[in-house]
C-alpha positions as CSV (number, residue, x, y, z in Angstrom):
1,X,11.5,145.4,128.2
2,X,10.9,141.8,128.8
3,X,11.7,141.2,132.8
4,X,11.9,144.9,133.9
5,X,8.8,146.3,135.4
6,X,7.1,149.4,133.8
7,X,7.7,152.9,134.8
8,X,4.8,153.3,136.2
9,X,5.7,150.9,139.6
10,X,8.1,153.5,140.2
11,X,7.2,156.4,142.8
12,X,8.8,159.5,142.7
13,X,9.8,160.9,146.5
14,X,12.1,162.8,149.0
15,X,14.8,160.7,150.2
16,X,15.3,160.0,154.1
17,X,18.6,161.0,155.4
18,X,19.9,157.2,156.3
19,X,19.7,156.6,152.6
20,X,21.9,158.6,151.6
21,X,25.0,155.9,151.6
22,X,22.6,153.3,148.9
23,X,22.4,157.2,147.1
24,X,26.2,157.5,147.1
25,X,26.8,153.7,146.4
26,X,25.3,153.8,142.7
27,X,25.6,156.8,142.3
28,X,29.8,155.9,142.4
29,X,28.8,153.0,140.1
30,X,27.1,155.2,137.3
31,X,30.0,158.1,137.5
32,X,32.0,155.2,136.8
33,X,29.8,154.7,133.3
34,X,29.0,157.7,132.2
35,X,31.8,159.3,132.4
36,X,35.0,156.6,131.9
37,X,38.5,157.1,132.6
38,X,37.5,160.3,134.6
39,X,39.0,161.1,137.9
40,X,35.5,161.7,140.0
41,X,36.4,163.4,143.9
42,X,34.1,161.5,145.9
43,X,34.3,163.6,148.8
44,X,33.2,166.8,146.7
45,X,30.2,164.6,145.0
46,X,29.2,163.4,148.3
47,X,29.4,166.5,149.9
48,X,27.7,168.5,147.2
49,X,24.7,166.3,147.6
50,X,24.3,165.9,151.4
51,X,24.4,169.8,151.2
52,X,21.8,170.2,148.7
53,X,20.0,167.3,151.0
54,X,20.0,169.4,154.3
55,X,19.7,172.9,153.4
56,X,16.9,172.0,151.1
57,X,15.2,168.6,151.6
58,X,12.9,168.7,148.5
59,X,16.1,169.6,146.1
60,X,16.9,165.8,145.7
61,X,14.2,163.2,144.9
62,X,14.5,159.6,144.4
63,X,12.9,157.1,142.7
64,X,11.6,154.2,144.6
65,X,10.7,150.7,143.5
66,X,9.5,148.4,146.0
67,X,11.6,150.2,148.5
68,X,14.5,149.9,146.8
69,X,15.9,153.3,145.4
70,X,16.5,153.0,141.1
71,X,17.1,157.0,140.6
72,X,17.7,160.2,142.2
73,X,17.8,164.0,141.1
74,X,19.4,166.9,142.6
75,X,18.5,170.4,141.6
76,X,19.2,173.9,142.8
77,X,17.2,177.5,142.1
78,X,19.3,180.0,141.0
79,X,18.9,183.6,140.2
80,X,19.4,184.5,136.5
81,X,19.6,187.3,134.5
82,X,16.4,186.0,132.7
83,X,14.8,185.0,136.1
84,X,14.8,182.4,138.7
85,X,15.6,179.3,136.8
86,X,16.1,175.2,138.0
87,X,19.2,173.9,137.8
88,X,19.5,169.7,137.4
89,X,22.8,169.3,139.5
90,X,23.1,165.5,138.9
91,X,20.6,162.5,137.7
92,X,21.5,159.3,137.5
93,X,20.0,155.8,137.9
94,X,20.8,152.4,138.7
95,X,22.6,150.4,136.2
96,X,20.0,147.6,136.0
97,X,17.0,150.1,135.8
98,X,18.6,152.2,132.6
99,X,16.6,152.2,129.5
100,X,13.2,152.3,131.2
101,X,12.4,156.1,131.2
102,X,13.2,156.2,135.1
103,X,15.3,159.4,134.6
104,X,12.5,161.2,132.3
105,X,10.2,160.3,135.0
106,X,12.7,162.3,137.7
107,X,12.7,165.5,134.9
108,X,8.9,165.7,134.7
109,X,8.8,165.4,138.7
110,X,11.5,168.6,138.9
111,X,9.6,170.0,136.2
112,X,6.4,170.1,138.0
113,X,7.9,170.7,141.2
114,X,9.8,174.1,140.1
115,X,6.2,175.1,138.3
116,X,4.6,174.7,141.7
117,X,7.0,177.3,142.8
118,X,6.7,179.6,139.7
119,X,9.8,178.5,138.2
120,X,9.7,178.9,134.3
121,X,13.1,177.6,133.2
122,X,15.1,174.5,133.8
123,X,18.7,173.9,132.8
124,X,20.9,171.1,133.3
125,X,24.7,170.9,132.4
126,X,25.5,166.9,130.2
127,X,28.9,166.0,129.3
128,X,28.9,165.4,125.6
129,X,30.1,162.0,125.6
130,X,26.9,161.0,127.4
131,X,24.7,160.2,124.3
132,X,21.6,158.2,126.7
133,X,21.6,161.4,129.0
134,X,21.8,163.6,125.8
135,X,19.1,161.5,124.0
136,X,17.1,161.8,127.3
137,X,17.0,165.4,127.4
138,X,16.5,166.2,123.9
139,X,13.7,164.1,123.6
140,X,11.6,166.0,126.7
141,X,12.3,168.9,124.4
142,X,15.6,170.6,126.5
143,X,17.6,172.4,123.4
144,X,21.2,172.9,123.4
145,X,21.8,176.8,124.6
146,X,25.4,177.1,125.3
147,X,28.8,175.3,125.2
148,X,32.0,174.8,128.1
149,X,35.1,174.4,126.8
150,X,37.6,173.0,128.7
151,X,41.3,172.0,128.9
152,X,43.6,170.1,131.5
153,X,46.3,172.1,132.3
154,X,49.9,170.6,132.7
């Protein structure tokens, strides 16, 4: 894309803790998009993540542009029946870096990361309205396995 710079300026890391509110900030912004009209508890998301961030440092990465964090992943290890498997918690990135492959760039980095540890199986939970991060998935070969259903409740 015209203006944006490629991919491959982009370096995948472990965030520091004092980033963590620039983390939150777009990460509000892109809830926001991806998911519209829905009622988002921004205490839970914020929590869920600084959890993930202090009992296991290397379960969220970022990625970094000039300094300037574009993207983050969160992911979890989890015991399955079929074995220990990755699980993507949340990905998003920065509204002005979309469309560039940032977010495939975060998958392969989980991806390699969880085959360092022996870790055969990743899985990762989209809401079906969200056709880019559905496109994004399907296209580093992720398959559809299994469907929620859900209903509010008045």
């Amino acid at each position: 894309m015209p203006g944006k710079p490629p991919q491959s300026q982009v370096q995948i890391r472990y965030p520091k803790p004092e980033e963590f509110g620039t983390i939150m900030g777009f990460r509000h912004q892109t809830a926001r998009a991806s998911f519209p009209g829905a009622k988002i508890n921004r205490n839970m998301l914020e929590s869920n993540i600084m959890r993930m961030m202090e009992s296991d440092p290397e379960s969220v990465m970022v990625a970094d542009e000039a300094g300037a964090i574009i993207g983050c992943v969160a992911m979890k290890r989890k015991g399955t029946l079929s074995g220990k498997t990755g699980v993507v918690e949340h990905i998003f990135v920065e509204k002005g870096s979309r469309g560039r492959g940032i977010a495939k760039v975060l998958m392969k980095a989980v991806e390699e990361r969880l085959k360092k540890e022996g870790i055969r199986k990743v899985r990762a939970t989209v809401t079906i309205s969200n056709n880019p991060s559905l496109k994004m998935f399907r296209s580093l070969g992720y398959n559809k396995r299994r469907v929620v259903l859900e209903k509010n409740i008045r």
